[in-house]
MARSEMAR-861691 format. One record per residue (C-alpha): z, y, x negated; residue number from 1. Coordinates in nm, 4 decimals. Layout:
BEGIN
         Z         Y         X  seq
         Z         Y         X  NUM
...
end
This chain:
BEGIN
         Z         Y         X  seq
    9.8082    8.2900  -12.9813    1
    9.5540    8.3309  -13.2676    2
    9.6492    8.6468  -13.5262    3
    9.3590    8.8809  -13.4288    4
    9.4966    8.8753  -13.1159    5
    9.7997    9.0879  -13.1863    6
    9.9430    9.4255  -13.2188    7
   10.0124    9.3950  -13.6323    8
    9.9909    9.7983  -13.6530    9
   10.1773    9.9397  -13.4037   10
   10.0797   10.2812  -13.4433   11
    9.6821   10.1735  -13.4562   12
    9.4377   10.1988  -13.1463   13
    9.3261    9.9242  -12.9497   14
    9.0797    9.7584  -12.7272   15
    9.2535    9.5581  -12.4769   16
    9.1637    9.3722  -12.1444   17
    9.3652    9.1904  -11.8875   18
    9.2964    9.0187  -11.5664   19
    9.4530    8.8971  -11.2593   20
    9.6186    8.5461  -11.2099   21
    9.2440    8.3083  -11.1285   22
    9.0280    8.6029  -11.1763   23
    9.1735    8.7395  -10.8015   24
    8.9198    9.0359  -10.6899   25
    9.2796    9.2214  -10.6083   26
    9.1044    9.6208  -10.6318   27
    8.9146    9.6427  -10.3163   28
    9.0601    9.9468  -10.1758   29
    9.1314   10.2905  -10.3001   30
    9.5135   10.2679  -10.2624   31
    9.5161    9.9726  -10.4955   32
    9.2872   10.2218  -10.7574   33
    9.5877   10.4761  -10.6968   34
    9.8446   10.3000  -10.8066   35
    9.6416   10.1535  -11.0841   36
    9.5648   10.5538  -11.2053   37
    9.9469   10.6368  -11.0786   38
   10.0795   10.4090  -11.3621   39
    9.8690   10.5487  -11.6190   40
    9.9564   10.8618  -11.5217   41
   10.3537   10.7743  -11.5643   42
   10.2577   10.5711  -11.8800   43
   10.0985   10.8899  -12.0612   44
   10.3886   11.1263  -11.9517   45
   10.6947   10.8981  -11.9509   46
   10.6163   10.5913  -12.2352   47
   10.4200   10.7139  -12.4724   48
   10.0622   10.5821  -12.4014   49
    9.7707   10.8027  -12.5375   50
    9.4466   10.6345  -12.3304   51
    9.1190   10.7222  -12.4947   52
    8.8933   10.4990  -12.2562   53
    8.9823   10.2935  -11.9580   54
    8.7658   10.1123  -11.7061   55
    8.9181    9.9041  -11.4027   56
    8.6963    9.6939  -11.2273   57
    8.8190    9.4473  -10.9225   58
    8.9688    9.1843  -11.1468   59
    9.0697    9.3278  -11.4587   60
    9.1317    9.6393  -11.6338   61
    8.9923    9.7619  -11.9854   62
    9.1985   10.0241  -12.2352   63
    9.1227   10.2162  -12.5206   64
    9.4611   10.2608  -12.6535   65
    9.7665   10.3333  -12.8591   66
   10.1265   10.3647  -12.7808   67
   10.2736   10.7227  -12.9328   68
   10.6137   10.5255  -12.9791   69
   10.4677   10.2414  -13.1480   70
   10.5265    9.9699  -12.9117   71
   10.1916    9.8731  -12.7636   72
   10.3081    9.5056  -12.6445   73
   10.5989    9.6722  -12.4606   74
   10.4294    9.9595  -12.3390   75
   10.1590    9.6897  -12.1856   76
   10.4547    9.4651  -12.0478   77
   10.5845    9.7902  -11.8607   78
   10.2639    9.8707  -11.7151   79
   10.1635    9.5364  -11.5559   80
   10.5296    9.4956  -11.4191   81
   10.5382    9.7936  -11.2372   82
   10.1568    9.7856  -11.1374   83
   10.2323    9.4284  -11.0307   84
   10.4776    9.5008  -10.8246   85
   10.3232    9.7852  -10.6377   86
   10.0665    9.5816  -10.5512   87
   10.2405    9.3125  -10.4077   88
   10.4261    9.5285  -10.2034   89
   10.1129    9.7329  -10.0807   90
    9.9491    9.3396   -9.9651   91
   10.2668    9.2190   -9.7878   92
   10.2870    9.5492   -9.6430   93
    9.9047    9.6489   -9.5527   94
    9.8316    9.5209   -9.2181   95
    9.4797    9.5798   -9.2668   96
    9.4890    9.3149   -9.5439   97
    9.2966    9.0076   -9.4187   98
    9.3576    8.8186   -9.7624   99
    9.7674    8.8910   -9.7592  100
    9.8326    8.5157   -9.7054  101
    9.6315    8.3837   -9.9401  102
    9.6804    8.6348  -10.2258  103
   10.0644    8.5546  -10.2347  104
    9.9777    8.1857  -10.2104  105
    9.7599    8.2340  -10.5098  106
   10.0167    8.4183  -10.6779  107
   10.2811    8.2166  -10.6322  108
   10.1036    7.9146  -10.7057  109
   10.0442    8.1180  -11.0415  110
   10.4210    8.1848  -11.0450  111
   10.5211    7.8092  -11.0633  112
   10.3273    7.7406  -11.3148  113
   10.5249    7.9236  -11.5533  114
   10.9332    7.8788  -11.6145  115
   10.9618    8.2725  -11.7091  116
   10.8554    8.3760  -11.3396  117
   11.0807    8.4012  -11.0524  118
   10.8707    8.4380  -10.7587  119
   10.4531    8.5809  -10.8382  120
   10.3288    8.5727  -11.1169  121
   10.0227    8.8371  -11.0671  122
    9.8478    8.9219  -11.4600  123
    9.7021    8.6586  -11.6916  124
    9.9663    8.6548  -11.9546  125
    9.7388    8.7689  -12.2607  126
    9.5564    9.0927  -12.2831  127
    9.3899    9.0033  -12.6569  128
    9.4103    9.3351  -12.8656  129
    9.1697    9.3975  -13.0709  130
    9.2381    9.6808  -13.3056  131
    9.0003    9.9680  -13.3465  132
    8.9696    9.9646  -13.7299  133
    8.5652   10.1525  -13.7565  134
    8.3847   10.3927  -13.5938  135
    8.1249   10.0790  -13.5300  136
    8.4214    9.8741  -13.3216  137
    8.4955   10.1631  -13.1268  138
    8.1873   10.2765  -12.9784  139
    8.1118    9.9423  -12.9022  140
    8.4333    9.8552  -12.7315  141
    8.3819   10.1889  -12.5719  142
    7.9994   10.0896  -12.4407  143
    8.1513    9.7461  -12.3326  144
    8.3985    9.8991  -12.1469  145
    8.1683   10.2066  -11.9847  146
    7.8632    9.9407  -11.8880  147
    8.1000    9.6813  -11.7390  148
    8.0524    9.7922  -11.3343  149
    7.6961    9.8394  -11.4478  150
    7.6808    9.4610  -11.5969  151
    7.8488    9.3664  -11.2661  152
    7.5972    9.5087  -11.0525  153
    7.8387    9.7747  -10.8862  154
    7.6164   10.0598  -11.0463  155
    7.3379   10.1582  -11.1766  156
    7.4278   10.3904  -11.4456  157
    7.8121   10.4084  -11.5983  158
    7.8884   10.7689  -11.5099  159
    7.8611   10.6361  -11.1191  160
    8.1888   10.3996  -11.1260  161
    8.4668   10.6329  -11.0274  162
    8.6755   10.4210  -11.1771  163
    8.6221   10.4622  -11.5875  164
    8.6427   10.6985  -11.8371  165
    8.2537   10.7303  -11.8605  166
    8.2289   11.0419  -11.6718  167
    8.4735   11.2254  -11.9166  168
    8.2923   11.0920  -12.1871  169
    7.9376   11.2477  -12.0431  170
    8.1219   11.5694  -12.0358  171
    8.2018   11.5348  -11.5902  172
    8.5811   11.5733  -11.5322  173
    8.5470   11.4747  -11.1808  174
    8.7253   11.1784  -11.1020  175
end
């Protein structure tokens, strides 16, 4: 892994982005947004995690970051283990998921391509953290995160994904 791409001041802020195993659209439904906003949630009040910005789209997930106990890389690991697990146990156990075969297959496949996983192997295994070091960096990790679902072509404007931090940023709390 290349030295901009890791946590060197563990008190700092960061931009970071991770993605599903093959770029898997994985957050179709609102239960798998829940337990995405769930873990942040438990992350803020149990581990330490102060999030400034966040934006998940279908594939990936976006942060504006730091970890209050200065452990960012282990207060990322945390967060993709338990979101991973969630939702592998909300596919196997969704009967309305028509993909539930061949999301495990994928994951698995994943899985066996690495000796450290046991069974599913569901995150990419880097998340490339940038750290926030200018007012310049951070508005335009910010704007990259916030314009994302427009980029995609899921919106028109940011403040219409429901699921970023660009409506608290345009002063609308509603989530």
């Amino acid at each position: 892994m290349s030295r901009n791409y890791k946590f060197h001041n563990k008190a700092g802020a960061y931009f970071v982005s991770f993605a599903t195993v093959y770029w898997i659209d994985v957050f179709t439904r609102q239960v798998d947004f829940d337990i995405l906003e769930q873990s942040v949630q438990y992350c803020r009040a149990e581990k330490g995690m102060e999030v400034y910005a966040y934006g998940f789209m279908n594939s990936h997930i976006h942060f504006i970051f730091r970890s209050a106990n200065e452990n960012p890389s282990g207060l990322l690991g945390d967060f993709q283990k338990h979101t991973s697990k969630k939702i592998i146990k909300e596919i196997e156990e969704n009967p309305q998921e028509s993909r539930m075969e061949w999301l495990l297959l994928m994951f698995e496949r994943a899985g066996k391509k690495k000796d450290n996983i046991s069974k599913y192997q569901f995150w990419q295994h880097h998340n490339k953290p940038i750290e926030l070091w200018s007012s310049k960096v951070i508005k335009q990790k910010l704007d990259y995160i916030h314009n994302n679902p427009v980029e995609s072509g899921f919106v028109t404007e940011p403040t219409d994904w429901k699921y970023s931090s660009a409506r608290n940023f345009a002063e609308d709390h509603t989530i």
